[in-house]
N, C-alpha and C positions, 0 to 999 in steps of 0.2 A: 222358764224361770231359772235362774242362777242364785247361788244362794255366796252371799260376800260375807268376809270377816274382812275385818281392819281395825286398826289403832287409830281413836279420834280424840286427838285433846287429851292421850295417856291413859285413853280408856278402851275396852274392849269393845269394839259395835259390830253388830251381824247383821242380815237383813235378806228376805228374798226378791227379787227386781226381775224387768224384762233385762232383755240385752240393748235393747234402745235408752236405758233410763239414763239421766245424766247424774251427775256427782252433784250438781250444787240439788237437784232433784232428790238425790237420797239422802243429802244431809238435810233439808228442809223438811222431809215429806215422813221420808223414814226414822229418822231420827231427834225431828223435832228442832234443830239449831236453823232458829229463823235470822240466824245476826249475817248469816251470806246471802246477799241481796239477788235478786235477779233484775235485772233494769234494762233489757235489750233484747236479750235472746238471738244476739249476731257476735257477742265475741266484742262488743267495741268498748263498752263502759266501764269495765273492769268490778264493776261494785259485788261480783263472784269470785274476785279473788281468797285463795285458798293454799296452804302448803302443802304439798304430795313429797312425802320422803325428803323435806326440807325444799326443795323446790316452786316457786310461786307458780299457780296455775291458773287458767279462769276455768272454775269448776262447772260453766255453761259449756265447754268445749270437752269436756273429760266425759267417758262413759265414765260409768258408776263400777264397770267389769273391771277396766283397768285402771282400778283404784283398792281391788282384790287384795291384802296382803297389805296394803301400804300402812306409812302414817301418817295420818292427816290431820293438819293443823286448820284448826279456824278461828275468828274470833272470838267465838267464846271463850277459848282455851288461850287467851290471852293476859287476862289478869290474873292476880292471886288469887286461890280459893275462898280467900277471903273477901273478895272486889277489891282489891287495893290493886290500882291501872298499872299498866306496865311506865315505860317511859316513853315509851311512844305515843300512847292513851293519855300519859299526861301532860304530855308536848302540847298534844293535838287540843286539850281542854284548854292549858295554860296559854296557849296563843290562839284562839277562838279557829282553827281550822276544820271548825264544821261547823254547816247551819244546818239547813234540812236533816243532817245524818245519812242521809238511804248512801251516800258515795263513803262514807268513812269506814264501814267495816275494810272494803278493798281497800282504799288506801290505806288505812294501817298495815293489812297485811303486804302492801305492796313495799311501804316503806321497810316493815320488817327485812323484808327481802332484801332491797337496798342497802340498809347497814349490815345484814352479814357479811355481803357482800361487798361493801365499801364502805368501810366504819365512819370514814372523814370525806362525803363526800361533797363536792361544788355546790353552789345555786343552782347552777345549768346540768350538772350529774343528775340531780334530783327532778330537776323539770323534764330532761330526758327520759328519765327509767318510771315516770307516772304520768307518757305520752297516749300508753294505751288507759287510761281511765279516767273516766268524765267528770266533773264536778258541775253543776249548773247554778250551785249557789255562792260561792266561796272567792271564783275569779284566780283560785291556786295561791294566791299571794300569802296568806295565814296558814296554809298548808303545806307551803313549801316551807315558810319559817319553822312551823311545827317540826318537822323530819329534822333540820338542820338543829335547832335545840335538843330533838334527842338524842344525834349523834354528840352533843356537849360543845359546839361549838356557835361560837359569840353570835347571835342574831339580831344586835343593836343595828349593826351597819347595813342591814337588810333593807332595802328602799321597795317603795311600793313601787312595781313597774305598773 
């Protein structure tokens, strides 16, 4: 057994694990943040997306070891402490890009990713960079608009492909 600290969501979390254990496993199991989905357990769905030291991960592929030290972002630690959604959480409600839910904690955090990293970006930027993560209800079309209104820019002229 290994025993880990890390920073989760700006908080302190501990916990002791095998060395097999995965990261979206200790944040569900250990720590109780059931909003990182598991939907695959191959790496393909993305609905385990997670930030490591600001980094987008899928927390299905991360040991739990090396995530020792870090800070990890999930969605819980998305909205205000007071539930008031970020702007991407209210993109995502204000343009219905989500139905079931189980895919939307990942894509939030994947969008998040996106705009750090590309504050303004494309249609086709955004349908790129949320290649690896699955939606089975949505079709992407409301979820690509969503990301694009939280970056602040116009999504009247958004056509249903």
């Amino acid at each position: 057994m290994t025993q880990l600290k890390m920073t989760v969501n700006g908080k302190a979390a501990s916990g002791e694990v095998e060395g097999r254990t995965l990261l979206v496993q200790f944040l569900r199991e250990n720590l109780g943040m059931t909003g990182t989905h598991v939907g695959c357990d191959t790496s393909q769905c993305g609905a385990c997306v997670v930030h490591v030291n600001g980094e987008a991960v899928k927390s299905c592929t991360m040991l739990a070891v090396e995530a020792n030290g870090a800070e990890v972002a999930t969605i819980e630690g998305q909205a205000a402490p007071d539930g008031t959604l970020n702007t991407i959480q209210q993109a995502f409600q204000d343009h219905h890009g989500l139905q079931c839910g189980f895919c939307t904690p990942g894509m939030v955090m994947s969008a998040a990713a996106l705009l750090k990293d590309n504050p303004k970006p494309t249609v086709d930027d955004v349908r790129h960079y949320l290649d690896g993560n699955i939606c089975r209800c949505t079709g992407y079309h409301n979820i690509v608009k969503a990301i694009m209104a939280a970056s602040g820019q116009d999504v009247s002229a958004i056509a249903a492909e």
